[in-house]
C-alpha positions in Angstrom: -94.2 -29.1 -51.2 -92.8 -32.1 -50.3 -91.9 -33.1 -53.5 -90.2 -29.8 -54.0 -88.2 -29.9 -50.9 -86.7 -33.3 -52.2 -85.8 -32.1 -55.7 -84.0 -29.4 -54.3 -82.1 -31.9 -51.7 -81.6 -34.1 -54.9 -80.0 -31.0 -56.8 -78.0 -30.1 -54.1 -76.5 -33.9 -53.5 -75.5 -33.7 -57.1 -73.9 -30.3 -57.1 -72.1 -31.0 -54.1 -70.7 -34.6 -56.5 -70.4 -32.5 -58.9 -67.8 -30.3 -56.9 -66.1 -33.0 -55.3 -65.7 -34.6 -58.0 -64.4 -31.3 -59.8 -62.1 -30.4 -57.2 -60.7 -34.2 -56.9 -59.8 -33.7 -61.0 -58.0 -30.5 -60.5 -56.3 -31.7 -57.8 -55.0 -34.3 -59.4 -53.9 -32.1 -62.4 -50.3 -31.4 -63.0 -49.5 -27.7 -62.9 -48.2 -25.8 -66.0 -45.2 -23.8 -64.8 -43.7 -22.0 -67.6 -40.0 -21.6 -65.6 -38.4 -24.3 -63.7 -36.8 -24.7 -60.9 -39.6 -22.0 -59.4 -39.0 -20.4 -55.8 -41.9 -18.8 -53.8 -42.0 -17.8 -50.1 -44.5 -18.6 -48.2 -44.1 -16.3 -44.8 -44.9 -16.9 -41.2 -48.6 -16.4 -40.5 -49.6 -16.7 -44.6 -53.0 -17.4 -44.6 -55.1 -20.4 -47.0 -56.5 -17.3 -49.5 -53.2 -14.8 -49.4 -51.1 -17.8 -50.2 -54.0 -19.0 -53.7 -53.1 -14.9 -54.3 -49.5 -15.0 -53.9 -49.4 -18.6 -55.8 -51.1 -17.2 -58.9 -49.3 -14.0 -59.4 -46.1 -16.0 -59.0 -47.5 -18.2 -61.9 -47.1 -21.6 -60.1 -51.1 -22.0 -60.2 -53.3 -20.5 -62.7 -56.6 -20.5 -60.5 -56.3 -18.9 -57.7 -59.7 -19.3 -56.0 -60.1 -23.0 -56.8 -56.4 -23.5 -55.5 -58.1 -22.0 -52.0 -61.3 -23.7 -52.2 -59.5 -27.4 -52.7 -57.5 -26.5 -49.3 -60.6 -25.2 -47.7 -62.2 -28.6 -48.7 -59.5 -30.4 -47.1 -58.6 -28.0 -44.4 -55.2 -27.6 -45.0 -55.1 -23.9 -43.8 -53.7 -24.8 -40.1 -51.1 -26.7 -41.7 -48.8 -24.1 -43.7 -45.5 -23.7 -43.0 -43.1 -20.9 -43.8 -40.1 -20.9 -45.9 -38.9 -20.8 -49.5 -40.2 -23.4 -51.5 -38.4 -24.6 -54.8 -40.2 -26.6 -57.7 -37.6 -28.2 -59.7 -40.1 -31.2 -61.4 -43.8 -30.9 -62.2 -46.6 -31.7 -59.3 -50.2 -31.3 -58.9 -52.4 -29.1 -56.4 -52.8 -31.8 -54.2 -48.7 -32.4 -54.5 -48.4 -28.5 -53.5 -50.2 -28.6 -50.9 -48.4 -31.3 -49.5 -44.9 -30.3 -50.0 -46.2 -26.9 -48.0 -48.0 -28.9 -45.4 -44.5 -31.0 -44.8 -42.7 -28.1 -44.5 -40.3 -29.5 -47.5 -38.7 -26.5 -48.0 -35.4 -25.2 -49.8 -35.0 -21.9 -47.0 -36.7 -22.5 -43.5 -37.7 -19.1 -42.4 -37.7 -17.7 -38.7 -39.4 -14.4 -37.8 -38.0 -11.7 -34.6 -41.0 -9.5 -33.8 -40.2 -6.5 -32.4 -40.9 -6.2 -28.7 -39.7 -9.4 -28.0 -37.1 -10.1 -24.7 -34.7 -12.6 -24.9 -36.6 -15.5 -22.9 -39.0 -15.2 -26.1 -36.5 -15.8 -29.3 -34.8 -18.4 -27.5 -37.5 -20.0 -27.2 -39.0 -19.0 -30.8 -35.6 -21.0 -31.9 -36.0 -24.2 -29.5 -39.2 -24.8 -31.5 -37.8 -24.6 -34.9 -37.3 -28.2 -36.1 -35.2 -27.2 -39.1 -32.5 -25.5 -37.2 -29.4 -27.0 -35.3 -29.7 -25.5 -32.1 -25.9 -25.3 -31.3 -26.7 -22.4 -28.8 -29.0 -24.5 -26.7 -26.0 -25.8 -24.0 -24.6 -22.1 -23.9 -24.6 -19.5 -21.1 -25.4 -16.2 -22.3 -22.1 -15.4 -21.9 -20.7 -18.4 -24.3 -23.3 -17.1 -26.9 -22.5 -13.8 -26.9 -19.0 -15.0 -28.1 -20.0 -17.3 -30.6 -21.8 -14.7 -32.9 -19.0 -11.6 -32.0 -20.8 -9.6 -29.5 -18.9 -7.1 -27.3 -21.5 -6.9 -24.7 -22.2 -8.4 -21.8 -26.3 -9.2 -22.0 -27.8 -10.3 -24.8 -31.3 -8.4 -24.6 -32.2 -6.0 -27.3 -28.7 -6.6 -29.4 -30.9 -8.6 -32.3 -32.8 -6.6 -35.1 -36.3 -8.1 -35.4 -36.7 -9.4 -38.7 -37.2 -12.1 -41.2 -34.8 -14.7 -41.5 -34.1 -17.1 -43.9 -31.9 -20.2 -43.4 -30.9 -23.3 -44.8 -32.7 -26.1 -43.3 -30.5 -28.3 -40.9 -27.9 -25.0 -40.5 -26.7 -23.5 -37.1 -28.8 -21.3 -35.1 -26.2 -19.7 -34.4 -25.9 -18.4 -38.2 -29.1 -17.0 -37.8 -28.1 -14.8 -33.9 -25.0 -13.9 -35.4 -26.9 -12.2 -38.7 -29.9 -10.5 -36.4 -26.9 -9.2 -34.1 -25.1 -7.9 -36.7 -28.2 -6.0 -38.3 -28.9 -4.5 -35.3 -25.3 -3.2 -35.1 -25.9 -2.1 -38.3 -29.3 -0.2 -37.8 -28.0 1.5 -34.4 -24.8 3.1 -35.8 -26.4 4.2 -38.7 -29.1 6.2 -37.5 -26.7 6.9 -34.2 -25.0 9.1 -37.1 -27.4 11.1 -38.1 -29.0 11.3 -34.1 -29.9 14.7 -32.9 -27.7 17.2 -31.3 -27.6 17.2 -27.0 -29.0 14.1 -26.4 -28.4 12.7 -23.5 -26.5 9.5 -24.4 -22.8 8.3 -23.6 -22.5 5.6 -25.8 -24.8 4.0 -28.6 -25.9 1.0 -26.4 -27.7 3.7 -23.8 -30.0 5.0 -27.0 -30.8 0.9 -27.6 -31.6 1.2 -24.3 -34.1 4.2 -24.7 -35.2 2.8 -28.0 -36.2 -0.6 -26.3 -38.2 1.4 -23.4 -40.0 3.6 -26.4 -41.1 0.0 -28.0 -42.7 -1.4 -25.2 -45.0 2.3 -24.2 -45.5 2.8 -28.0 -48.9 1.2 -28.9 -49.3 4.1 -31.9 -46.7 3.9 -34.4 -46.8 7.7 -35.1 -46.2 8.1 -30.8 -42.9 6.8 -31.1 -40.5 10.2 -31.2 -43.2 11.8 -28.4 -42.6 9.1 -26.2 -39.0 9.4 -26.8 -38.9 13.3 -26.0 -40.9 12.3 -22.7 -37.9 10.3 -21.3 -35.9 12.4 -22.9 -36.8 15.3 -21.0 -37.5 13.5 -17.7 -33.4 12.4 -18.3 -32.4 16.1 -18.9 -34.2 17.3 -15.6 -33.0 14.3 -13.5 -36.5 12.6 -13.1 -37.3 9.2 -12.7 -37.9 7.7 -15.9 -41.3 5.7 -14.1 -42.0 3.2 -16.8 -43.7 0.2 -16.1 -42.5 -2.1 -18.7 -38.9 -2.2 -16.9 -40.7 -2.7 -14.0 -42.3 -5.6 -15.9 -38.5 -6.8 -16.9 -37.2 -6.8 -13.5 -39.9 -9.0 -12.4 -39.2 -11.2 -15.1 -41.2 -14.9 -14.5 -42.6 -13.4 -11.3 -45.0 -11.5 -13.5 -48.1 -12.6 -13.4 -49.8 -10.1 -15.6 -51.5 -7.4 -13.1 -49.1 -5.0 -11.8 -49.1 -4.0 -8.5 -48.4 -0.6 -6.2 -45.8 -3.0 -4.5 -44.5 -4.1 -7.8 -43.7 -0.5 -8.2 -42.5 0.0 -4.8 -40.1 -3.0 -5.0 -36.4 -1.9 -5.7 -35.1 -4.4 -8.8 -31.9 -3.1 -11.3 -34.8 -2.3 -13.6 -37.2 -1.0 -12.0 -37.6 2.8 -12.9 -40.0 3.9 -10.1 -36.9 3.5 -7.5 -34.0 4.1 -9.3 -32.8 7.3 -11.6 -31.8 7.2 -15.0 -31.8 4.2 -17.6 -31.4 0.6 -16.9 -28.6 -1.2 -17.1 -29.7 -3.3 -20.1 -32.6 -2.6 -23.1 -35.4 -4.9 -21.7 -36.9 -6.0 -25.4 -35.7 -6.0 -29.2 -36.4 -2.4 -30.4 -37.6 -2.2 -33.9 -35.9 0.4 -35.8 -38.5 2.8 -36.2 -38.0 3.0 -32.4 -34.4 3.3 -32.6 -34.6 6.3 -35.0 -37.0 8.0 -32.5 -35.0 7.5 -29.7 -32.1 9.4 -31.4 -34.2 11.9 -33.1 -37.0 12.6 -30.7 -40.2 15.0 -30.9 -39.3 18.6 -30.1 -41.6 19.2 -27.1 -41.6 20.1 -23.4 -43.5 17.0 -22.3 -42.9 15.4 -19.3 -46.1 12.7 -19.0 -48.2 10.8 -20.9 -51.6 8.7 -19.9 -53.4 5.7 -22.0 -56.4 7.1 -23.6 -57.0 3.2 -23.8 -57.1 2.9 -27.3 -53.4 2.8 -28.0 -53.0 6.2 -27.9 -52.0 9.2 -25.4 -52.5 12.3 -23.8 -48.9 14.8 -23.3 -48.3 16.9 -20.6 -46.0 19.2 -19.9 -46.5 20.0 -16.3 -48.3 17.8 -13.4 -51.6 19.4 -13.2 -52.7 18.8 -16.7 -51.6 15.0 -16.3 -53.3 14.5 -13.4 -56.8 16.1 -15.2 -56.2 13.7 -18.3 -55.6 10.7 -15.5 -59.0 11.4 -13.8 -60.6 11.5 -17.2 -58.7 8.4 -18.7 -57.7 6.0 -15.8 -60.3 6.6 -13.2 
């Protein structure tokens, strides 16, 4: 037994050196790209396997899974950044890897997610190394300038999105682009919104659109949602929304929100004061956007977590109150 037990260790030792030593000639192997200079993008959160996939297909490798299993070996899957990548000489693996892992990139990339608030992209952009961060010594009100925007707050005025930029450029480049995108998305689908809404102006849908991004958790819930404010607008109710109770608090949040939280009058809190905000309180995506101009046709006026990302409508404050008890308590 023994003696089997040792064979086997000895088989493994030398498949293991055989693998290493594999892996260490491949790496070392220039790469046969047919078309040079090559470009690829590598995205923000790309992980070690989807970028072997993406590598392959774009023809700068020609094996994907031992591509993946060289990085696993060497654990270069924390160390990927984003951007797009130009090969202009020949390189091996190992080179690859490297010139991803240093971020040596043609296009540095920075990603909006929708739902963000202002407080986050700013600092989304500090922490970009590859930018110029002109906009980091300016009030709001200086920025808001710089890239041509008419209003007075910046929240909710940038389209969240993918952004490509020269490495070393202005971040301002990259505000002023999101800012016009989003000018862009609103008046488009403000066009085509649906008739009676109760709106006076394009920035007050942005505003609804921002609240329906921060209640939607189901994609799909977004125009229901919408037709929920909607309808509370038309009848003069509250709008009773936590997240711009959230807002309001801004760094006084501490993640649990209280009865006095909603008891405590802010410019944004919804629970004490009638109609919209004065501001959006996030980036709305424009999925929510188009819902908030062209909302579900119903008559509900409530909806409760089923705590799965999903919700039950009501139209009227008895069958709420049965789908609270069964939800929430």
């Amino acid at each position: 037994m023994m003696k089997l037990i040792k064979r086997l260790f000895v088989l493994a030792v030398l498949a293991a050196l055989m693998l290493a030593g594999g892996l260490a000639w491949y790496g070392n192997q220039p790469l046969h790209i047919e078309l040079q200079p090559k470009t690829f993008n590598v995205m923000p959160g790309t992980h070690l396997r989807s970028l072997s996939v993406m590598l392959e297909r774009e023809g700068v490798i020609g094996n994907a899974p031992v591509f993946w299993l060289l990085g696993r070996v060497l654990g270069k899957g924390a160390a990927l950044k984003a951007g797009v990548y130009t090969l202009d000489k020949p390189l091996t693996p190992l080179a690859l890897y490297g010139m991803i892992e240093r971020g040596e990139v043609s296009q540095a990339v920075v990603q909006f997610i929708e739902g963000w608030n202002w407080r986050e992209v700013r600092a989304a952009l500090a922490a970009l190394p590859l930018l110029k961060h002109d906009s980091a010594g300016m009030s709001d009100a200086e920025l808001l300038q710089a890239i041509g925007a008419e209003e007075s707050h910046p929240e909710g005025l940038l389209f969240p999105d993918t952004y490509f930029y020269a490495p070393h450029s202005s971040d301002l480049n990259v505000l002023r682009r999101a800012y016009r995108l989003q000018q862009e998305k609103l008046m488009a689908a403000w066009a085509t919104r649906a008739p009676g809404l109760p709106y006076r102006t394009p920035y007050e849908a942005l505003i609804m659109a921002s609240i329906v991004e921060k209640e939607t958790g189901a994609a799909f819930e977004r125009p229901q949602i919408a037709a929920v404010f909607m309808n509370r607008l038309r009848l003069g109710m509250r709008l009773q929304t936590d997240p711009t109770v959230i807002y309001g608090m801004g760094e006084r949040f501490g993640g649990n929100l209280r009865r006095i939280d909603l008891q405590t009058d802010t410019p944004y809190n919804t629970y004490t004061r009638a109609g919209l905000p004065s501001t959006p309180i996030a980036m709305p995506s424009e999925a929510a956007i188009q819902a908030a101009l062209n909302p579900a046709k119903t008559d509900a006026l409530y909806f409760v977590s089923r705590n799965d990302g999903t919700h039950v409508f009501s139209s009227n404050l008895d069958a709420h109150n049965r789908a609270v008890n069964r939800y929430q308590r």
